[in-house]
Biotite code that builds the C-alpha atoms (Angstrom):
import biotite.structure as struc

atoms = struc.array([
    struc.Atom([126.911, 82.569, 127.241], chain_id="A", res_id=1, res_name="UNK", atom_name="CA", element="C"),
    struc.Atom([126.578, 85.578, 125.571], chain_id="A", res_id=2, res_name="UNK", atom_name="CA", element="C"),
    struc.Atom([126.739, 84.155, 122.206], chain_id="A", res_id=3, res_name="UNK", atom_name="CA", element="C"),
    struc.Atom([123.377, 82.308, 122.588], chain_id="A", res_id=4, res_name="UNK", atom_name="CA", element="C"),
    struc.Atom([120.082, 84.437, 121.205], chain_id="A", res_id=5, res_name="UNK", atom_name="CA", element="C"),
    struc.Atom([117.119, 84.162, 123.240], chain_id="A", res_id=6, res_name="UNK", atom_name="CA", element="C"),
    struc.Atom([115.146, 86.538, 121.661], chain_id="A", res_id=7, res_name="UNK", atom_name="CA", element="C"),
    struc.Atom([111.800, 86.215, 124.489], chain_id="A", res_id=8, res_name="UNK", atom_name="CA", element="C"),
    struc.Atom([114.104, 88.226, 126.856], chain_id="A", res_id=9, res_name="UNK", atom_name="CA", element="C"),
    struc.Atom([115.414, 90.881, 124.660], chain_id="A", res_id=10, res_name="UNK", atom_name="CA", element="C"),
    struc.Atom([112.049, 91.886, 123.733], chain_id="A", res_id=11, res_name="UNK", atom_name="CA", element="C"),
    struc.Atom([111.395, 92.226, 127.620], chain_id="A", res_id=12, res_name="UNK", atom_name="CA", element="C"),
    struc.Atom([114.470, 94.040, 128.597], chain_id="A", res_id=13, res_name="UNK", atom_name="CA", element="C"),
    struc.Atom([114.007, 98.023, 128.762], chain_id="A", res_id=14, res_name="UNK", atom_name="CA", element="C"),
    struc.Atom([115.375, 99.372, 125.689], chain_id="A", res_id=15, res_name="UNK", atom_name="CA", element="C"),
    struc.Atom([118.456, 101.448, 125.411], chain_id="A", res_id=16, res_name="UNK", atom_name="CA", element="C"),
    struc.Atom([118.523, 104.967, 122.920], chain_id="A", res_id=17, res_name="UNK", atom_name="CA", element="C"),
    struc.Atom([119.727, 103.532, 118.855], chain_id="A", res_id=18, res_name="UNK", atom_name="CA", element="C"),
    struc.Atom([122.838, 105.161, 117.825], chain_id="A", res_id=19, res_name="UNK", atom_name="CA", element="C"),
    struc.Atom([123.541, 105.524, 113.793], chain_id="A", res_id=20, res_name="UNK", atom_name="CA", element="C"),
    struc.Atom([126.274, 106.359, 112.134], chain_id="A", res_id=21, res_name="UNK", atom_name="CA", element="C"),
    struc.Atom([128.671, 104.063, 114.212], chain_id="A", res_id=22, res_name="UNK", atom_name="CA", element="C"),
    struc.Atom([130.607, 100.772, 112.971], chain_id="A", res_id=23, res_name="UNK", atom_name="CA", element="C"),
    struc.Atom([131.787, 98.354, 114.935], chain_id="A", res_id=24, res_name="UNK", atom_name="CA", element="C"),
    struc.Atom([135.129, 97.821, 114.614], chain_id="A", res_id=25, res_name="UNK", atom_name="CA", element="C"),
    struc.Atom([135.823, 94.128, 117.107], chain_id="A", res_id=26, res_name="UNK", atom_name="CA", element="C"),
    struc.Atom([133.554, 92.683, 119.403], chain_id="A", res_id=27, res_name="UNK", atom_name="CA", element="C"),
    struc.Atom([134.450, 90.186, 122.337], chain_id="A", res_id=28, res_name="UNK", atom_name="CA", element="C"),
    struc.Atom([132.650, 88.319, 124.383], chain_id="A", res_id=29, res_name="UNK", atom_name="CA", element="C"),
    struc.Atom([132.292, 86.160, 127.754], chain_id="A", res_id=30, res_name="UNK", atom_name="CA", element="C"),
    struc.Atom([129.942, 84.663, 129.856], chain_id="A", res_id=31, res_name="UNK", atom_name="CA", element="C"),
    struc.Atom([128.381, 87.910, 131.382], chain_id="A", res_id=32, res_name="UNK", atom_name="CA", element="C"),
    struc.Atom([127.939, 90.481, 128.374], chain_id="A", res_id=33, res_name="UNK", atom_name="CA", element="C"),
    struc.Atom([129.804, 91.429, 125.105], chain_id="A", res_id=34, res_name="UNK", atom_name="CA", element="C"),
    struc.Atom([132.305, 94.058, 124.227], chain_id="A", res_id=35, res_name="UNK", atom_name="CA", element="C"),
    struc.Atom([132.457, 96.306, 121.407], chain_id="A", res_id=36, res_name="UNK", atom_name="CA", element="C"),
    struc.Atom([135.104, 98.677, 120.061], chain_id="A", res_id=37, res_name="UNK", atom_name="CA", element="C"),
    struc.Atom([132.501, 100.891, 118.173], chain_id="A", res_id=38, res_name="UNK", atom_name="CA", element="C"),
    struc.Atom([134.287, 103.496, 115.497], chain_id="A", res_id=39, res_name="UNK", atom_name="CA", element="C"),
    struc.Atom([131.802, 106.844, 115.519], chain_id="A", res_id=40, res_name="UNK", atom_name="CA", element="C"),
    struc.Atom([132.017, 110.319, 113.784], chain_id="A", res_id=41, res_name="UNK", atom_name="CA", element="C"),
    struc.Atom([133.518, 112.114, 117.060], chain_id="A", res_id=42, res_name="UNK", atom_name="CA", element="C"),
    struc.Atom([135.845, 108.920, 117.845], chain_id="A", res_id=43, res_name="UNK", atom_name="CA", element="C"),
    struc.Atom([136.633, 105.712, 118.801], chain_id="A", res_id=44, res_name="UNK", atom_name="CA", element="C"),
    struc.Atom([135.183, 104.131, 122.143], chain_id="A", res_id=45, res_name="UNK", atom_name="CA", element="C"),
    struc.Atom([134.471, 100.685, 123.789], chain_id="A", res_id=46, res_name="UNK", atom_name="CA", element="C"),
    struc.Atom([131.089, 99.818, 124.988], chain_id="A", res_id=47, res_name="UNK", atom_name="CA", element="C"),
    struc.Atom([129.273, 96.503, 126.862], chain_id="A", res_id=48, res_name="UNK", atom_name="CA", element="C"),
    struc.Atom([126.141, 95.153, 126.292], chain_id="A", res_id=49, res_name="UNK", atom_name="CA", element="C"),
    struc.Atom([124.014, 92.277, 127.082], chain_id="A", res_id=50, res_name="UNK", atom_name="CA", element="C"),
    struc.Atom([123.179, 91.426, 123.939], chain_id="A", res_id=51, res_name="UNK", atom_name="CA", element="C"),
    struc.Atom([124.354, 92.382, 119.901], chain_id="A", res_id=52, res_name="UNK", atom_name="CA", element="C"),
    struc.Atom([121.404, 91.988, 117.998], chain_id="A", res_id=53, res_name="UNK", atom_name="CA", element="C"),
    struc.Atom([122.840, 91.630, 114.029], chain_id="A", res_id=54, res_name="UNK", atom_name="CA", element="C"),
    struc.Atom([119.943, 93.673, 112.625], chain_id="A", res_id=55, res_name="UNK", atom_name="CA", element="C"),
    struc.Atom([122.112, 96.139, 109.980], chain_id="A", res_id=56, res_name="UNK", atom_name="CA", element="C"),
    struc.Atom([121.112, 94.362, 106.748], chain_id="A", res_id=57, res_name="UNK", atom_name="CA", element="C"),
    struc.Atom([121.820, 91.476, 104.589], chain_id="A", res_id=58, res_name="UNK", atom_name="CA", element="C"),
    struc.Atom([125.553, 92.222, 104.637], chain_id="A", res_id=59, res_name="UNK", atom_name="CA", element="C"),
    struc.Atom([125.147, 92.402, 107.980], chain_id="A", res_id=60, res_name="UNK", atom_name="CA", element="C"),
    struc.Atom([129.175, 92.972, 109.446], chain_id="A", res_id=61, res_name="UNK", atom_name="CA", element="C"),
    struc.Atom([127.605, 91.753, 113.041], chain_id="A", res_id=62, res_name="UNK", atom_name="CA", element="C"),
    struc.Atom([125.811, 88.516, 111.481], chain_id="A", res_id=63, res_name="UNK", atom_name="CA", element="C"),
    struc.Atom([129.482, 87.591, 109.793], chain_id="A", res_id=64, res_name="UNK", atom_name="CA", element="C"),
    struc.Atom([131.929, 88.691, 112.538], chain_id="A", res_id=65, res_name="UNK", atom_name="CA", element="C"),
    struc.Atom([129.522, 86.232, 114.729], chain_id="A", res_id=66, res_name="UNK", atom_name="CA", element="C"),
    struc.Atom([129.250, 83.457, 112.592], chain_id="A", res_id=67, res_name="UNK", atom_name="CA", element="C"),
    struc.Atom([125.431, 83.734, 112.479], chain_id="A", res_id=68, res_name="UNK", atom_name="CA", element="C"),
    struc.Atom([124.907, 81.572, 109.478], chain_id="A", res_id=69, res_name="UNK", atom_name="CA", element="C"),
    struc.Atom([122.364, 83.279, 106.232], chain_id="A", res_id=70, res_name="UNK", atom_name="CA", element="C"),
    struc.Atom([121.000, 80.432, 104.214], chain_id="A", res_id=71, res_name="UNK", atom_name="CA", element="C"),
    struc.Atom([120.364, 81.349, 100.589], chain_id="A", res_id=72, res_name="UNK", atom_name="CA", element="C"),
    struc.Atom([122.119, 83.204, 97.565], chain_id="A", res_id=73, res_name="UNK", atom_name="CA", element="C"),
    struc.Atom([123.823, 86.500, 98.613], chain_id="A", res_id=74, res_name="UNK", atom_name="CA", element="C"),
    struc.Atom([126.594, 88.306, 96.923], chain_id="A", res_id=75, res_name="UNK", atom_name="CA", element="C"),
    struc.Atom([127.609, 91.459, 95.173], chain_id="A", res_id=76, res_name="UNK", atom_name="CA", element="C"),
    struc.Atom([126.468, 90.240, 91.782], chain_id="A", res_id=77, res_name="UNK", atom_name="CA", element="C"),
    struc.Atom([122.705, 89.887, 93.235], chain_id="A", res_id=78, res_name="UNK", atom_name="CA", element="C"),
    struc.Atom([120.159, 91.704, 90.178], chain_id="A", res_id=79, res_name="UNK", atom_name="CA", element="C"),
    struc.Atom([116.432, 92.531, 90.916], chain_id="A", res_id=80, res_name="UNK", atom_name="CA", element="C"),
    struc.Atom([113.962, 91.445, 87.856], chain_id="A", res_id=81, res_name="UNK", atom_name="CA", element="C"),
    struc.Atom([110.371, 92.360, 88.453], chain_id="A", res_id=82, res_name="UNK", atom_name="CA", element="C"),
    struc.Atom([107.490, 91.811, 86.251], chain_id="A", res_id=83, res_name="UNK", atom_name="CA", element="C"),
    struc.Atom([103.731, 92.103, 85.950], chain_id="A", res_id=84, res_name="UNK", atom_name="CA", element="C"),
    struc.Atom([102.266, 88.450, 86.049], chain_id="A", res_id=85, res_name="UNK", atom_name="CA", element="C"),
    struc.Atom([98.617, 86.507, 86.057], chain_id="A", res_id=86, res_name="UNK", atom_name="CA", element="C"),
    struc.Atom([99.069, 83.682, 88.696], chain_id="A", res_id=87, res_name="UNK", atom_name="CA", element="C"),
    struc.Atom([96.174, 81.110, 88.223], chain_id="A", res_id=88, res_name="UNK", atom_name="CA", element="C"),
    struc.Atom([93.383, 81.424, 91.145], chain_id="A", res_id=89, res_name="UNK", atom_name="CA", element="C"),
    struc.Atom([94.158, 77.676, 91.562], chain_id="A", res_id=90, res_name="UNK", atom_name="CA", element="C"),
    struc.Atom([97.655, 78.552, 92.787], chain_id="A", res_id=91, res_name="UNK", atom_name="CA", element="C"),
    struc.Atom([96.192, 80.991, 95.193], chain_id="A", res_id=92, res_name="UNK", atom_name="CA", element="C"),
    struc.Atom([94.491, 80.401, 98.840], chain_id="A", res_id=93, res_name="UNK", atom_name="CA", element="C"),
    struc.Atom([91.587, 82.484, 98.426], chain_id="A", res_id=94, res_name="UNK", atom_name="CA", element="C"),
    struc.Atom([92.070, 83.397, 102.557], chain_id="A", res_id=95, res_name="UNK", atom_name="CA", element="C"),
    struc.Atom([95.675, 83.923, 103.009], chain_id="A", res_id=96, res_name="UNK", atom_name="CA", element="C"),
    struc.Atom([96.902, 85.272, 99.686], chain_id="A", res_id=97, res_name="UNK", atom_name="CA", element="C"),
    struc.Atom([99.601, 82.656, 99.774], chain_id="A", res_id=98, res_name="UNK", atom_name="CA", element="C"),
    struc.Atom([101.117, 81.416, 96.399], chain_id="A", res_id=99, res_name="UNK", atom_name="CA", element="C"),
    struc.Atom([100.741, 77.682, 96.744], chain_id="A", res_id=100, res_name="UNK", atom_name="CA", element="C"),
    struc.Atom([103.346, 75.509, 94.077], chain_id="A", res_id=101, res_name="UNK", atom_name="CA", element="C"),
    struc.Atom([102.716, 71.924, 94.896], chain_id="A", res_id=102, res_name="UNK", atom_name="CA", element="C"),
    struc.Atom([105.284, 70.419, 92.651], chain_id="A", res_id=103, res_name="UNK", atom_name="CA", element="C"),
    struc.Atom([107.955, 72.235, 94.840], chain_id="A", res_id=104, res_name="UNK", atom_name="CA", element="C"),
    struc.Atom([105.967, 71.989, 97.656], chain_id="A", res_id=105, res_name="UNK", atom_name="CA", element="C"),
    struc.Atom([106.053, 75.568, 98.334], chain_id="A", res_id=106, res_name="UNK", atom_name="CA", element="C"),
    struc.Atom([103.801, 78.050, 99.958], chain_id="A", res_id=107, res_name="UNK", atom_name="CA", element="C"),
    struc.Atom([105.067, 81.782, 99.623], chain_id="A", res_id=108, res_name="UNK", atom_name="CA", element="C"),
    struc.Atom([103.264, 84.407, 101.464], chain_id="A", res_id=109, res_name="UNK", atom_name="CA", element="C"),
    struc.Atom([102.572, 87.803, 99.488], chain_id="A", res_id=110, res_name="UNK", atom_name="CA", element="C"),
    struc.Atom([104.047, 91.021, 100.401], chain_id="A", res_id=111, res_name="UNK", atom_name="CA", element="C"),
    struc.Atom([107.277, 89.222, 102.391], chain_id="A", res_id=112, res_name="UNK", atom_name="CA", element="C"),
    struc.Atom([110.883, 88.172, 101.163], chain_id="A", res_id=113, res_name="UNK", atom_name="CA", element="C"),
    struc.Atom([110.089, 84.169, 100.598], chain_id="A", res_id=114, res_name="UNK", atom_name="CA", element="C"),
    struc.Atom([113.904, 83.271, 100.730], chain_id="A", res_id=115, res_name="UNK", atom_name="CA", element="C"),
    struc.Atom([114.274, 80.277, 98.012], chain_id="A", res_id=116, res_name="UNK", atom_name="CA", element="C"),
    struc.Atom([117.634, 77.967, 97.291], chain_id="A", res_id=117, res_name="UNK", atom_name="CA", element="C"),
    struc.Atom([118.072, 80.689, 94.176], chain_id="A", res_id=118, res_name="UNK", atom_name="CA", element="C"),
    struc.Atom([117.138, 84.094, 95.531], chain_id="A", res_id=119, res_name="UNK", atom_name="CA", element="C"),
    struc.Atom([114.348, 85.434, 97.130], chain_id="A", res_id=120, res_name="UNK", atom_name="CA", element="C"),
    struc.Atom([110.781, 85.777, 95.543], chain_id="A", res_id=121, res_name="UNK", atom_name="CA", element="C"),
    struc.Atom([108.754, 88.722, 96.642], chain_id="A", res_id=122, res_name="UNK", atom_name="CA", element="C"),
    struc.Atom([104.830, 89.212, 95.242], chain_id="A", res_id=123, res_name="UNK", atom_name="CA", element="C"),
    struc.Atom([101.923, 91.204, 96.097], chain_id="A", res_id=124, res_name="UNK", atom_name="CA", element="C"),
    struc.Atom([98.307, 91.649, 94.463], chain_id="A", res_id=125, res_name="UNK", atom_name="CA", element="C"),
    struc.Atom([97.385, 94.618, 92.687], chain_id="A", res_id=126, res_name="UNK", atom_name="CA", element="C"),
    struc.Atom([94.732, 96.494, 94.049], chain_id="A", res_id=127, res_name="UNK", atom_name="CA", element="C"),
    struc.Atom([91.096, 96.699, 91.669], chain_id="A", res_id=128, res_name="UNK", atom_name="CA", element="C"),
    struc.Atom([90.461, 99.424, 89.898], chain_id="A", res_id=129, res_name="UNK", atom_name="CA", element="C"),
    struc.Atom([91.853, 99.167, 86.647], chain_id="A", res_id=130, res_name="UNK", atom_name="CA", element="C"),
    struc.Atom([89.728, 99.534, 83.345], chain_id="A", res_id=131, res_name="UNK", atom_name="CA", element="C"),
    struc.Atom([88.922, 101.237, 80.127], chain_id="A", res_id=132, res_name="UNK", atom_name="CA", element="C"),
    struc.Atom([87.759, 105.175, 80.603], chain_id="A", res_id=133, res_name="UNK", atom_name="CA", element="C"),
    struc.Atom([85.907, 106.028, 77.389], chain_id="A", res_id=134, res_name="UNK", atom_name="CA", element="C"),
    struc.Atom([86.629, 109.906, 77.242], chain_id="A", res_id=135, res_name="UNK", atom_name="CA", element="C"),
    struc.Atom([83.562, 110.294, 74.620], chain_id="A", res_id=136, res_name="UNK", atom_name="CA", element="C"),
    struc.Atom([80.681, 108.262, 76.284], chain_id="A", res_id=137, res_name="UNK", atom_name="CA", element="C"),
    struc.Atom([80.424, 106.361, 72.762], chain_id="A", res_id=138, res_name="UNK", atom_name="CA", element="C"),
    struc.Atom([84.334, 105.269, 71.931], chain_id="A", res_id=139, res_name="UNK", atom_name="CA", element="C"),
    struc.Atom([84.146, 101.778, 69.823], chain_id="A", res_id=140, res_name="UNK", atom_name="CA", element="C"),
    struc.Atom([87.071, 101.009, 71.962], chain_id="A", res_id=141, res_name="UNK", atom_name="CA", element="C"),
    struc.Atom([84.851, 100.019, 74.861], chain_id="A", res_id=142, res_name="UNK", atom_name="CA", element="C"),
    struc.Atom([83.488, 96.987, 72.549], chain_id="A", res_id=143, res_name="UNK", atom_name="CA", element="C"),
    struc.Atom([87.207, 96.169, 72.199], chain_id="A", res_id=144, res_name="UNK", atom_name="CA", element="C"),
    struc.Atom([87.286, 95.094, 75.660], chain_id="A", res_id=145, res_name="UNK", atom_name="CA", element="C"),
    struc.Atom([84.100, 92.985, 75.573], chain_id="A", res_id=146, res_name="UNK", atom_name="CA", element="C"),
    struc.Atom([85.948, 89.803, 75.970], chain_id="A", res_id=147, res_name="UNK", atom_name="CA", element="C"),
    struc.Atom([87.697, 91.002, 79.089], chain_id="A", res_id=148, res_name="UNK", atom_name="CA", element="C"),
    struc.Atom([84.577, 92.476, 81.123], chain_id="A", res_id=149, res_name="UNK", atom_name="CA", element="C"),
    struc.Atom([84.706, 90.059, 84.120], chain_id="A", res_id=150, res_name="UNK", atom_name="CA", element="C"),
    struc.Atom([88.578, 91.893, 84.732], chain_id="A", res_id=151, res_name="UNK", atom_name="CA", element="C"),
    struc.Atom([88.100, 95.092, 82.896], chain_id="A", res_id=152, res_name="UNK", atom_name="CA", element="C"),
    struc.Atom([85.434, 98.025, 83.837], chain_id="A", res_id=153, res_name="UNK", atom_name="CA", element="C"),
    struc.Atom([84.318, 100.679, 81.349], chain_id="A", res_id=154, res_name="UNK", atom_name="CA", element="C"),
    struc.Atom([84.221, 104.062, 82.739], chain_id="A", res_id=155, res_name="UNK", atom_name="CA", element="C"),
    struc.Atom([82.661, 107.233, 81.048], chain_id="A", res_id=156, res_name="UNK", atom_name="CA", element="C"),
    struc.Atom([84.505, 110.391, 81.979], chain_id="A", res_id=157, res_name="UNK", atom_name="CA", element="C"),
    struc.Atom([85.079, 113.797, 80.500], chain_id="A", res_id=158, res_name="UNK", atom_name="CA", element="C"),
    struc.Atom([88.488, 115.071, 79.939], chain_id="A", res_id=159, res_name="UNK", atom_name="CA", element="C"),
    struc.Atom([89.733, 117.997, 81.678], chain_id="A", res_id=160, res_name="UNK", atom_name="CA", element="C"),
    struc.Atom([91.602, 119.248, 78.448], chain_id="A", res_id=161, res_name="UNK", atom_name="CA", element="C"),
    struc.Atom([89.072, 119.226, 75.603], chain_id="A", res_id=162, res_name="UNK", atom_name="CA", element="C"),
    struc.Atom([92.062, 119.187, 72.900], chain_id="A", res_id=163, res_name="UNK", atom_name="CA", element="C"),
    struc.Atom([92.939, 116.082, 74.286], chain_id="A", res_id=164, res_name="UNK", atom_name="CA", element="C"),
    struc.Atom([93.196, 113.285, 70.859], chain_id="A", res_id=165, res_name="UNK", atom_name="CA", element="C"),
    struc.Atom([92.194, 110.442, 72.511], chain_id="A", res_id=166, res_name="UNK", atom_name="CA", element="C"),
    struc.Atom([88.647, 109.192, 73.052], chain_id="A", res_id=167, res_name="UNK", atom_name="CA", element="C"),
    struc.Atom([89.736, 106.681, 75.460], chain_id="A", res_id=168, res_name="UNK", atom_name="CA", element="C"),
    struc.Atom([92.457, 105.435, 77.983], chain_id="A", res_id=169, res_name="UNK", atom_name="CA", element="C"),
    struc.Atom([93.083, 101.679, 79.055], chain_id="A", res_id=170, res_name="UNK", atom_name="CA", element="C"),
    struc.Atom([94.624, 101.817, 82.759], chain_id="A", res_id=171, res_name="UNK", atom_name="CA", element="C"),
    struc.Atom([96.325, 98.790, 84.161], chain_id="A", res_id=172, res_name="UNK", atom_name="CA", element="C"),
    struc.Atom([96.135, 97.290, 87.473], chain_id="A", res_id=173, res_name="UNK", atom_name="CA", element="C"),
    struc.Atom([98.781, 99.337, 88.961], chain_id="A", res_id=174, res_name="UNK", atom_name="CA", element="C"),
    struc.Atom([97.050, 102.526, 88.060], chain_id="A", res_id=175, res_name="UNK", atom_name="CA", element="C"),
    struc.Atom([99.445, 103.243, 85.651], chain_id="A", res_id=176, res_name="UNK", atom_name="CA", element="C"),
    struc.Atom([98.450, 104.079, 81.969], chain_id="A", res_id=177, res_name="UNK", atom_name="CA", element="C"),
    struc.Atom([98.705, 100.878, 79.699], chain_id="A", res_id=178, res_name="UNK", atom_name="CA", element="C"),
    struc.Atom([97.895, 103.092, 76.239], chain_id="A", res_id=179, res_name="UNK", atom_name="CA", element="C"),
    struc.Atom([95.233, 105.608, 74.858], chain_id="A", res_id=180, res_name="UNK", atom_name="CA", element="C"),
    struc.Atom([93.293, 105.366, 71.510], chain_id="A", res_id=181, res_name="UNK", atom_name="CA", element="C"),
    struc.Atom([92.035, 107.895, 69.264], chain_id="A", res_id=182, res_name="UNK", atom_name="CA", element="C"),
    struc.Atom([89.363, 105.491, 68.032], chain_id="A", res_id=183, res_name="UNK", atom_name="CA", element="C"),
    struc.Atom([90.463, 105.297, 64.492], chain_id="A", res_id=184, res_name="UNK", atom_name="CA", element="C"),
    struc.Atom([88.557, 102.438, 62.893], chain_id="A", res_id=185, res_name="UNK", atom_name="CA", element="C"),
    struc.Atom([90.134, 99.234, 61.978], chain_id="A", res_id=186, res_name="UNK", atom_name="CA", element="C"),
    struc.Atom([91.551, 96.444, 62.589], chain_id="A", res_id=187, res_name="UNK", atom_name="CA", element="C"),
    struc.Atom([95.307, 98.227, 63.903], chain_id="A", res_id=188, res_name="UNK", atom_name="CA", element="C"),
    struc.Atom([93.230, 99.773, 66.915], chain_id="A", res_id=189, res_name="UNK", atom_name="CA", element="C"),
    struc.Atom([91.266, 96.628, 67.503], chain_id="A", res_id=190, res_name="UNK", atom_name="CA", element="C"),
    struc.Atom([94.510, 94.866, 67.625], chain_id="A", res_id=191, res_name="UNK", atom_name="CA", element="C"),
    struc.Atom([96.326, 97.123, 69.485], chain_id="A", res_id=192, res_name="UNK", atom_name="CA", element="C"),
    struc.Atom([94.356, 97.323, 72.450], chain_id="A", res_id=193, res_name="UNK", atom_name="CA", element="C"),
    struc.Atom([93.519, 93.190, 72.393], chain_id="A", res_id=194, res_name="UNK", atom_name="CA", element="C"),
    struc.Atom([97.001, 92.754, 73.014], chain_id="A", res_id=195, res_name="UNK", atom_name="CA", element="C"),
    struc.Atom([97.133, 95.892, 75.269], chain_id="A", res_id=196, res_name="UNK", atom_name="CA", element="C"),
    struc.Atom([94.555, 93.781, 77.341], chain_id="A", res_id=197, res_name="UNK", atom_name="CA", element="C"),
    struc.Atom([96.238, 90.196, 76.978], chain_id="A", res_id=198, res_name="UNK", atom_name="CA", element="C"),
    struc.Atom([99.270, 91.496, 78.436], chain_id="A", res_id=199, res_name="UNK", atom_name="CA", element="C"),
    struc.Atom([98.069, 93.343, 81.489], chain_id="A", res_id=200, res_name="UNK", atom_name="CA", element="C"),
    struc.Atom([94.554, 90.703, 81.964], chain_id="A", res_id=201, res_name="UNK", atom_name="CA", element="C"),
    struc.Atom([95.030, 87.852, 80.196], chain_id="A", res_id=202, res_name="UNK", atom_name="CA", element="C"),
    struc.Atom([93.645, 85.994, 77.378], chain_id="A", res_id=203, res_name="UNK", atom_name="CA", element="C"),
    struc.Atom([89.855, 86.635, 76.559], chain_id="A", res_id=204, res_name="UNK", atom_name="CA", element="C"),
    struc.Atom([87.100, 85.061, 78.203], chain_id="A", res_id=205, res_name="UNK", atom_name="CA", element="C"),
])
């Protein structure tokens, strides 16, 4: 039948050109192939194929008009959240990546879609390379980060623009800028850039 997959052959059988910008309109099918009505820019035709792959998304009009079936929560009132977090290395398989939760009896692999009863989790590792740059070569913010040095490097580096107020920058995992300091003594900059460090490293060691 037709409406069976059997995805070993279609990734043997000689591919045909991809056409965008076409919807399909109805599909039929029989024993020997299926039938489309396909609605394009310069008209309306009917085609036949031997097989209708439903690869046009999660509101895939081809998954639904087949009765493929999409486990999980989809819907127009779907919201993204994303958020920097510190997962525990005991949660993590040092070799894989994976994000192992035992109590749920879960293993989630980074950088993919892990489709859950709720939604779908995505993660990923930042790269290393984050750290404070200490713009003067003796800024008393690079003792602020003494707690943090097994996360946290301190880099010496001239700025480009010698006008520049700060004496040194604290740049997150991302490689985005986390804040900058002008070094003013006290306990407001000390405090400021412990909790700049808690949020983007954790607590101190």
């Amino acid at each position: 039948m037709a409406s069976h997959w059997n995805c070993a052959t279609c990734a043997t059988t000689p591919c045909t050109p991809s056409r965008s910008r076409k919807r399909i309109s109805s599909r039929y099918w029989d024993d020997d192939a299926v039938t489309l009505d396909i609605r394009a820019p310069q008209g309306a035709y009917r085609t036949r194929t031997r097989y209708l792959v439903g690869a046009d998304g999660g509101h895939s009009t081809v998954r639904k008009q087949t009765g493929i079936a999409f486990p999980g929560t989809t819907d127009d009132s779907f919201a993204s959240r994303a958020g920097h977090v510190i997962i525990p290395d005991a949660l993590l398989d040092p070799a894989t990546g994976e994000l192992n939760l035992p109590e749920l009896d879960l293993h989630l692999s980074p950088y993919a879609h892990n489709r859950l009863p709720n939604g779908v989790l995505s993660f990923a590792m930042m790269q290393p390379g984050s750290g404070l740059v200490d713009l003067t070569g003796h800024s008393a913010s690079a003792e602020a980060v003494d707690g943090w040095r097994d996360r946290v490097d301190v880099i010496t580096a001239r700025a480009a623009d010698r006008h520049l107020s700060a004496s040194a920058v604290l740049v997150r995992p991302d490689g985005y800028l986390a804040g900058a300091t002008d070094d003013t003594p006290g306990e407001p900059m000390l405090h400021d850039m412990h909790k700049a460090l808690a949020s983007w490293f954790g607590a101190a060691a």
